[in-house]
C-alpha positions in Angstrom: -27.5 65.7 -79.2 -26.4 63.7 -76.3 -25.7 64.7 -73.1 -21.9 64.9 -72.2 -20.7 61.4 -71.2 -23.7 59.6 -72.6 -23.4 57.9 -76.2 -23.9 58.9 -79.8 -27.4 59.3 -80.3 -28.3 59.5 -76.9 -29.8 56.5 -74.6 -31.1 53.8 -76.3 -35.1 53.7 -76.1 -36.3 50.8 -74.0 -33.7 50.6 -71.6 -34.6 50.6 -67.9 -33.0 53.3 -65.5 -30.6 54.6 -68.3 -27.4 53.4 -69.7 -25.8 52.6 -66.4 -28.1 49.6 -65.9 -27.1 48.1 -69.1 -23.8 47.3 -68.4 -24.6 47.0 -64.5 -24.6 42.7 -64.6 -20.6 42.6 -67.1 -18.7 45.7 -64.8 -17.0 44.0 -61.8 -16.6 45.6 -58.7 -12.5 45.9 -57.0 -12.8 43.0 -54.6 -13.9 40.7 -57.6 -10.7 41.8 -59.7 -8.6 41.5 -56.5 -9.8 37.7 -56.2 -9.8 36.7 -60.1 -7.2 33.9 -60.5 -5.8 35.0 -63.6 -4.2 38.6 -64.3 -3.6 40.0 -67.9 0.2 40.6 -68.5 0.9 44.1 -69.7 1.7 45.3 -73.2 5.0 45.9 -72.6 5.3 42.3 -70.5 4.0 40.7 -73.8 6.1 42.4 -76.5 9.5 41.6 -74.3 8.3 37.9 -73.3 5.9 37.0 -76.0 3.6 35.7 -73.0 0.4 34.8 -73.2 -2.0 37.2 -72.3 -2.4 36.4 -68.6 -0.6 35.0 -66.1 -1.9 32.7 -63.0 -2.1 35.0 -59.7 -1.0 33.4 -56.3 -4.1 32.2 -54.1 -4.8 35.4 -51.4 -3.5 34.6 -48.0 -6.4 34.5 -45.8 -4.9 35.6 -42.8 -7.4 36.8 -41.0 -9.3 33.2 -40.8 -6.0 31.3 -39.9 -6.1 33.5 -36.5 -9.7 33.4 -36.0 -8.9 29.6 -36.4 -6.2 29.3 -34.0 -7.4 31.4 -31.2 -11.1 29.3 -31.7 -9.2 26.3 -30.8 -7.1 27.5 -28.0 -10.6 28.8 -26.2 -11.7 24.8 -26.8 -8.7 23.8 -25.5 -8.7 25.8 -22.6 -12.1 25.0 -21.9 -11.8 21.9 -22.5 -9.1 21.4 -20.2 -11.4 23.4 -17.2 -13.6 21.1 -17.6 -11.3 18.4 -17.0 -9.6 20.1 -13.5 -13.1 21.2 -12.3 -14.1 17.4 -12.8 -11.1 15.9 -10.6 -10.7 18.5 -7.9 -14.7 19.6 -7.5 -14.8 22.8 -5.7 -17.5 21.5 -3.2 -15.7 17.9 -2.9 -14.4 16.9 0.5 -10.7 16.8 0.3 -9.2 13.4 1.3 -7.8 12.9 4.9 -4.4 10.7 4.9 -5.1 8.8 7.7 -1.4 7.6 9.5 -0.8 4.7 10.9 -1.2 4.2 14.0 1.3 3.1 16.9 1.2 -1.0 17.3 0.5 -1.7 21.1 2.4 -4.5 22.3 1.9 -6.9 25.9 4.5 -9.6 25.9 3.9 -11.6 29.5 6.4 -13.9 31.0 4.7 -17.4 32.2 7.0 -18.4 35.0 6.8 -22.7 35.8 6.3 -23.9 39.0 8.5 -26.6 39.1 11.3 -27.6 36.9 11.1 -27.6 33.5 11.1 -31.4 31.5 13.3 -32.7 28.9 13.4 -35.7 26.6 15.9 -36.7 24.6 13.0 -37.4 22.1 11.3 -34.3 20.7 8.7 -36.3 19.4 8.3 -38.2 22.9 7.6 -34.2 24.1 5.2 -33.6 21.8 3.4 -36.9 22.2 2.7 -36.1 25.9 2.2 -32.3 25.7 -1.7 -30.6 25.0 0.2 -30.1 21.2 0.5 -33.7 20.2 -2.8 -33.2 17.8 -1.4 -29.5 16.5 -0.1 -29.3 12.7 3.2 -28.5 11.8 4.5 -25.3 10.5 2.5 -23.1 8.1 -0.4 -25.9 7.9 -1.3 -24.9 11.2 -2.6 -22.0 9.5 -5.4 -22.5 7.9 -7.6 -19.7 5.9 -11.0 -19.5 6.4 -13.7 -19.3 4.0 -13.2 -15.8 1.8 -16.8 -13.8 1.9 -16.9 -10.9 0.3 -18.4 -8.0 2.9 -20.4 -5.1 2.0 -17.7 -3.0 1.0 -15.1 -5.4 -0.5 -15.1 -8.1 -2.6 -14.1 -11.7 -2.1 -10.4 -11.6 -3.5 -9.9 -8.3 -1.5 -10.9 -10.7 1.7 -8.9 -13.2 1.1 -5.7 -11.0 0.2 -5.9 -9.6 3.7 -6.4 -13.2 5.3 -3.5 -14.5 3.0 -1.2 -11.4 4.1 -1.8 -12.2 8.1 -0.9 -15.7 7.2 2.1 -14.7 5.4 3.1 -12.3 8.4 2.2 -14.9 11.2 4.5 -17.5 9.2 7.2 -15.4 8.7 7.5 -14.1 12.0 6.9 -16.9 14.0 7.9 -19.6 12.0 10.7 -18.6 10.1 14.0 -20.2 11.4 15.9 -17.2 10.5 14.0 -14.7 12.4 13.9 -16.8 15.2 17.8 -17.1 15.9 17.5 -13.3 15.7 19.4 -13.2 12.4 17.1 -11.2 10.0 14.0 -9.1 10.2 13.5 -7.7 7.0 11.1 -10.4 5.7 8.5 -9.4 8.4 9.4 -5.4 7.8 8.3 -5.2 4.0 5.0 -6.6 4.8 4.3 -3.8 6.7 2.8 -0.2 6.2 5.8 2.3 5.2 4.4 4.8 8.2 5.0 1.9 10.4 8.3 1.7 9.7 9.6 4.4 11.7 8.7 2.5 14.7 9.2 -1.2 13.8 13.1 0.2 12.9 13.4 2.2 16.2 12.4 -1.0 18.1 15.1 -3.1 17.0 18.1 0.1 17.6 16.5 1.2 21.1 14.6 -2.3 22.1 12.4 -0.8 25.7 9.5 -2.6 27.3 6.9 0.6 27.1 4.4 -1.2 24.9 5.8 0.6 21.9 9.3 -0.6 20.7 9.4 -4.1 21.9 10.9 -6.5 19.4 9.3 -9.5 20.7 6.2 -8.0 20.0 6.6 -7.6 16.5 8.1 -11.2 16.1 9.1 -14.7 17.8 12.9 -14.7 18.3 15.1 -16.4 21.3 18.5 -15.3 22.6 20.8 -17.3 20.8 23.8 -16.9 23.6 21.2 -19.3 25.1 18.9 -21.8 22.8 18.3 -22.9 19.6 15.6 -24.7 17.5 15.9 -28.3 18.1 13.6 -29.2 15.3 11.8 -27.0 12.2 8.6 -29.2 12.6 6.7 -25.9 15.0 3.6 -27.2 16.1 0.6 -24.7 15.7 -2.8 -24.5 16.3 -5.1 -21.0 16.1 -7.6 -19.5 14.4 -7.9 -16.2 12.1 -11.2 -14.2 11.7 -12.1 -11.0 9.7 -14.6 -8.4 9.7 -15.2 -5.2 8.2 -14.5 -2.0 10.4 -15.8 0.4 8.2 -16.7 0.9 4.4 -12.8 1.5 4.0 -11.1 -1.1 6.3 -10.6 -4.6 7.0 -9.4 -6.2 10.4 -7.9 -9.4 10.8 -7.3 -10.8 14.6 -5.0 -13.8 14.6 -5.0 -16.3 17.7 -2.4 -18.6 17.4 -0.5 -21.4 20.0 3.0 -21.9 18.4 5.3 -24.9 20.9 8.5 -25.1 20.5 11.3 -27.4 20.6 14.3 -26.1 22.1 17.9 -26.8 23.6 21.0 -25.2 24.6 22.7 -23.5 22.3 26.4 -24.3 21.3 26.5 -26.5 24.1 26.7 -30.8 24.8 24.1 -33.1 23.5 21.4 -31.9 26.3 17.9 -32.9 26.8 15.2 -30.7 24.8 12.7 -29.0 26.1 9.4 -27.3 24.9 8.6 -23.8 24.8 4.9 -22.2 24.1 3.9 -19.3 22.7 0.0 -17.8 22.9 0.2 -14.7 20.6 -2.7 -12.6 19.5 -2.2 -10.1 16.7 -4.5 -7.3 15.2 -4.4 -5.9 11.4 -5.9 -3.6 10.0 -5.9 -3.1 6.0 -7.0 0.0 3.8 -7.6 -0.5 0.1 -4.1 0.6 -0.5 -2.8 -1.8 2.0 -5.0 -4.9 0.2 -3.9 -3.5 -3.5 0.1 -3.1 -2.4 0.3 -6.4 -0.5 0.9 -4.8 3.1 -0.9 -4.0 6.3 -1.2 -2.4 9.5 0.0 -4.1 12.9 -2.4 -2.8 15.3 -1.8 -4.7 18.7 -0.1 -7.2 19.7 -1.0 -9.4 22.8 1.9 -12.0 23.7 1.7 -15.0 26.6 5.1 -16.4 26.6 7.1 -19.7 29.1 8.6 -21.4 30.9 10.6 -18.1 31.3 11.4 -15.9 34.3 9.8 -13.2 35.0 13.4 -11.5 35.5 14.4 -11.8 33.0 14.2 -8.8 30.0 11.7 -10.5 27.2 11.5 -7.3 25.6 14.8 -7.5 22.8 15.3 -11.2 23.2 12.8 -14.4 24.6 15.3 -16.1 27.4 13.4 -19.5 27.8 14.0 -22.0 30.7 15.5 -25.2 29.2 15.2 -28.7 30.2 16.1 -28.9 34.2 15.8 -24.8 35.2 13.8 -23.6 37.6 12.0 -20.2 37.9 13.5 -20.1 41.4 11.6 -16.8 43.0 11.8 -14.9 39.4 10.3 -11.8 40.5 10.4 -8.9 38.7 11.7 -5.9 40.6 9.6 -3.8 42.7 6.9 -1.0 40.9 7.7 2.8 42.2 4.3 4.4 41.5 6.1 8.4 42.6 8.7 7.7 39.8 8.1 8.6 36.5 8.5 7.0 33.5 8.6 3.0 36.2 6.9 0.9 33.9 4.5 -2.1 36.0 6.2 -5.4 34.6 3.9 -8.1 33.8 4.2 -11.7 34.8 2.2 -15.1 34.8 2.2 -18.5 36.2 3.1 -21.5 33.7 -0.3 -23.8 34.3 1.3 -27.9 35.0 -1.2 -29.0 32.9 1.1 -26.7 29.9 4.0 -29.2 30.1 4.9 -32.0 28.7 4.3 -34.9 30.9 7.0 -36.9 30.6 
């Protein structure tokens, strides 16, 4: 007889490990039913409905994957995005030191004549017998050199700081405007921004200390007392440039400007010439060469026939056709009081006028 549970008869003979094991490979274990796709309706489901025998289940949400997902891509994202910050601000890199402008230093020197100063009624009978009959006229008398490229900076970077000192040179020197004192913004936006501070506070509070003189930022006379008598400027100079450091550029500009002048608002008058020897120093950063700008470093001004009374500082007072320096001495230097600035003056060379 067989043993309780077992089948009629008993196990069958020749089967491994008992009757368990024969129907081990067909029984399904809970998970496996859980994940079957289809699910038999039951009896009562398929007397009421006349169903079919199963029915489609819904696919398992797999929940637990989705988050593992999510959270795997935030820790890429995350590190991904360390990797980036590490990479632009390197814990061991130098930090970057803004360096600000510095002040411009500006000279501007009265030349005081000797004698009386000629006039023509011919400007071009002045120039013909003055040392700038062979000069060029306006801008052409500011040529470029050859560009080079340096060790540091290419050739188009050379030649944008050589073509931004001409542009300055022209437009402060040579630019009709500017020099009847009307407008100074064209000069201004060529200019560093942390420079402008100091260029603006020159032209509200105009002082000879070599800081805020207008005159040293640009060419213009008083027009209460003369006015261009002809465009055609004659100038002759020279620009050079050399590299500083591995992140600067300086320009030095030497330039004779002469021009022709008369009395303004008054009578036809005889005209007169009037020379400028002006030296200027820039200095351009990468920034400066990329934005089209630079850096006015010095400025070194040789100005007549003026007197040397005269304040040269807001305004250039020249000495028209017929004046005379007379003693045009500047006052007296106190060396025990502060703040007595030593004024500078020169002698007008004869050989500097016209000969006429």
């Amino acid at each position: 007889m067989a043993g309780r549970g077992g089948p009629p008869g008993g196990t069958p003979e020749g089967a491994p490990g008992g009757g368990e094991d024969e129907y081990r490979s067909v029984v399904f274990d809970e998970s496996f039913v859980r994940a079957a796709r289809l699910q038999e309706f039951s009896a009562q489901e398929r007397i009421t409905d006349h169903a079919p025998a199963v029915r489609p289940r819904p696919p398992l949400r797999r929940a637990g994957l989705s988050r593992q997902a999510l959270i795997l891509v935030v820790l890429i994202a995350v590190a991904f995005g360390t990797a980036i910050y590490m990479g632009v601000r390197h814990p061991y890199q130098s930090p970057t030191v803004e360096r600000a402008a510095e002040p411009a230093r500006m000279t501007v020197v009265p030349l005081a004549p000797r004698e009386r100063v000629p006039g023509a009624d011919d400007v071009a009978r002045l120039y013909a017998h003055s040392p700038a009959a062979h000069f060029r006229t306006a801008a052409d008398g500011v040529p470029l050199p050859g560009a080079r490229r340096t060790a540091h900076f290419s050739e188009d970077q050379v030649l944008n700081a050589l073509t931004t000192a001409k542009t300055y040179i022209v437009r402060s020197a040579l630019d009709p405007d500017v020099l009847r004192g009307g407008q100074v913004r064209s000069v201004r936006v060529l200019l560093d921004p942390d420079q402008f501070q100091q260029f603006d506070q020159s032209f509200d509070s105009p002082a000879a200390d070599g800081r805020h003189t207008p005159t040293g930022w640009l060419i213009r006379f008083d027009p209460a007392r003369a006015e261009l008598a002809d465009p055609g400027i004659r100038v002759d100079g020279s620009l050079r440039i050399v590299e500083s450091d591995a992140s600067t550029l300086d320009v030095t500009a030497d330039h004779t400007m002469v021009y022709a002048l008369r009395p303004a608002h008054g009578d036809r008058a005889e005209e007169s010439l009037f020379t400028v020897r002006r030296e200027l120093h820039f200095r351009f950063d990468r920034d400066d060469l990329r934005l089209h700008q630079t850096r006015l470093v010095g400025s070194y001004v040789q100005a007549g026939p003026m007197s040397c009374a005269g304040d040269s500082a807001n305004h250039l007072r020249p000495l028209l056709a017929g004046e005379q320096a007379g003693a045009g001495l500047p006052a007296g230097t106190d060396p025990f009081r502060p703040g007595d600035a030593t004024a500078l003056c020169g002698t007008l060379a004869e050989g500097a006028q016209p000969k006429v």
